[in-house]
N, C-alpha and C positions, 0 to 999 in steps of 0.2 A: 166231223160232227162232235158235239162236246156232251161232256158225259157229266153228268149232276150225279149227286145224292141230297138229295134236301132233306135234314133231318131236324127232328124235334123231340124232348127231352126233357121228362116232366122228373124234377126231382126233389127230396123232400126237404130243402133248401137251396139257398143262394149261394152257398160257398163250397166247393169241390173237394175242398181236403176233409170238412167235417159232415156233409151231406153227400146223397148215393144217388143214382138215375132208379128210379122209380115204374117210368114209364117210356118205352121208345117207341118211335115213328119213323121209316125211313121210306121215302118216293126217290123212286130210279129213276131218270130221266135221258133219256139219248136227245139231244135238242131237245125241244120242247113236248116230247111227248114226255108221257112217263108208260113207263113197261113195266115197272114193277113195284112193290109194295111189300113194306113189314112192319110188325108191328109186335108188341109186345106186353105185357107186366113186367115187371121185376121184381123181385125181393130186395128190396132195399138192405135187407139187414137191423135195419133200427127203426122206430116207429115215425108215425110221418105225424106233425105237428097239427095243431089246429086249425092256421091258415091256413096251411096249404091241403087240406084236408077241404075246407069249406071252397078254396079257390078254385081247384081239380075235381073234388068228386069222388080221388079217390081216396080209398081206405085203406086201414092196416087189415082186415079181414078181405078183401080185393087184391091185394098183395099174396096176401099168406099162402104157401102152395108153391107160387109162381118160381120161375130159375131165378136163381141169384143171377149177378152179371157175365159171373165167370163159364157159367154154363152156356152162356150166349156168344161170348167174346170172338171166338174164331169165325163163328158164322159171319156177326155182325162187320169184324173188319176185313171180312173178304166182300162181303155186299157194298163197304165204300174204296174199297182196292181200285185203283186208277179212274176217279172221279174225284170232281172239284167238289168241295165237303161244303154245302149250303143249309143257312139257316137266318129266321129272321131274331135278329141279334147275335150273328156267328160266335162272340167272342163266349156267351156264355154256353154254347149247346159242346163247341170245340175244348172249351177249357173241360167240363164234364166228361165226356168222350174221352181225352188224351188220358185223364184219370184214370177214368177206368179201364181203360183198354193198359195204361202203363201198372195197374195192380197186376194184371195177369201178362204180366213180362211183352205185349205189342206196342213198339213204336207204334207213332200214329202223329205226322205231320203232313197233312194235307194241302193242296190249295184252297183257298177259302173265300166265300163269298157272300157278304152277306147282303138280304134282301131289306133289310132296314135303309142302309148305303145308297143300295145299289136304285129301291124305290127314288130317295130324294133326289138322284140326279136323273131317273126318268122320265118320274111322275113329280117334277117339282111346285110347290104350292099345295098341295092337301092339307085340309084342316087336320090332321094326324096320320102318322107311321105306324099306329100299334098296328099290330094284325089286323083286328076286330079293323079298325075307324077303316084300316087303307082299301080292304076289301070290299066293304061298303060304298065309299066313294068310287071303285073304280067298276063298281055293279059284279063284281065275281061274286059267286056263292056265298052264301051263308054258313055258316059251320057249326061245328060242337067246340069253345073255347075249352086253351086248355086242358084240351086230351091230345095225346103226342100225333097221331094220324092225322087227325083234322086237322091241329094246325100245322101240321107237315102238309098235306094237300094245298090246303090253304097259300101256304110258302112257295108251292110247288106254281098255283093257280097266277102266282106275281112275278115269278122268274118266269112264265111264259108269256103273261102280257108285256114285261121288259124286251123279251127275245123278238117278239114279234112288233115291236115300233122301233128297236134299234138293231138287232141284229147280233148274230153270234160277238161280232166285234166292238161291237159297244159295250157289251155285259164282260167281254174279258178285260176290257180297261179297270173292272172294279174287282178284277181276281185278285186277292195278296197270297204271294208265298209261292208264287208257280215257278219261280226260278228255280229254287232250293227242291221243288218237287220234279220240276224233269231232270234232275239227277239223279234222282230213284227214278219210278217208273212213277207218272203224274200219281198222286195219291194215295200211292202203294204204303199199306201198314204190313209190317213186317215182327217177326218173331225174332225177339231176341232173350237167350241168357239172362236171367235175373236168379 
């Protein structure tokens, strides 16, 4: 049976080196179920901008209090330790993640999969891929955009309508990275010396 973590990662920009995670979501998935769930604040560290302040909801006084990342770091990469790292627009929630899990000295090369991809070769033809549109057209739940949980459920809600029209073996045709990852242990973030 194949192991997810579908996560999602509200942060107070676009760019990794000079923005922080804000907000995390992570649904555990054994096949298509999910058994587990986390979630979070973060203290970003720096204040969150106007956009993304109107875009999310959230706030710098919402924030304040909250653990920084580093406070989380161990927890978090032992919750996606030997699972395939999912999200919809993998490349941005992964490039985040490796960040900050690489500030507090954990590797963190996963296999990866994203549901963006993975939707247009399932679900091909939808009037759109965002979360919000694909959800809608495919009758799943409605959500809270935008907040790391929901659209982690959400993400969660499309990797099992995938699973269940094509099968464990469909959805792994659109894993990257799984070679490099069964030479560790599939997933495994690991501590190292910095």
């Amino acid at each position: 049976m194949l192991k997810f973590a579908v996560v999602d990662l509200e942060t107070t920009g676009g760019h990794g080196e000079d923005n922080r995670i804000m907000e995390i979501g992570i649904a555990l998935m054994d096949g298509s179920k999910v058994v587990g769930t986390y979630h979070s604040l973060v203290d970003p560290g720096q204040p969150i901008s106007p956009f993304v302040r109107e875009l999310t909801g959230i706030t710098d006084e919402m924030v304040e209090g909250q653990p920084q990342f580093g406070a989380i770091a161990e927890h978090v990469a032992e919750l996606l330790r030997d699972r395939i790292f999912v999200a919809h627009n993998v490349l941005f929630d992964n490039k985040f993640m490796t960040a900050e899990l690489k500030r507090c000295c954990i590797k963190f090369n996963p296999p990866r999969l994203c549901t963006v991809k993975l939707a247009r070769k399932v679900f091909p033809g939808q009037p759109s891929y965002s979360l919000h549109k694909l959800t809608e057209s495919l009758g799943l739940p409605d959500f809270n955009h935008h907040r790391a949980l929901d659209d982690t459920m959400a993400a969660a809600a499309i990797l099992k309508a995938a699973l269940e029209k094509v099968g464990e073996a469909g959805v792994m045709k659109n894993v990257v990275n799984l070679s490099n990852a069964k030479k560790q242990a599939v997933g495994a973030a690991s501590v190292s010396s910095c």
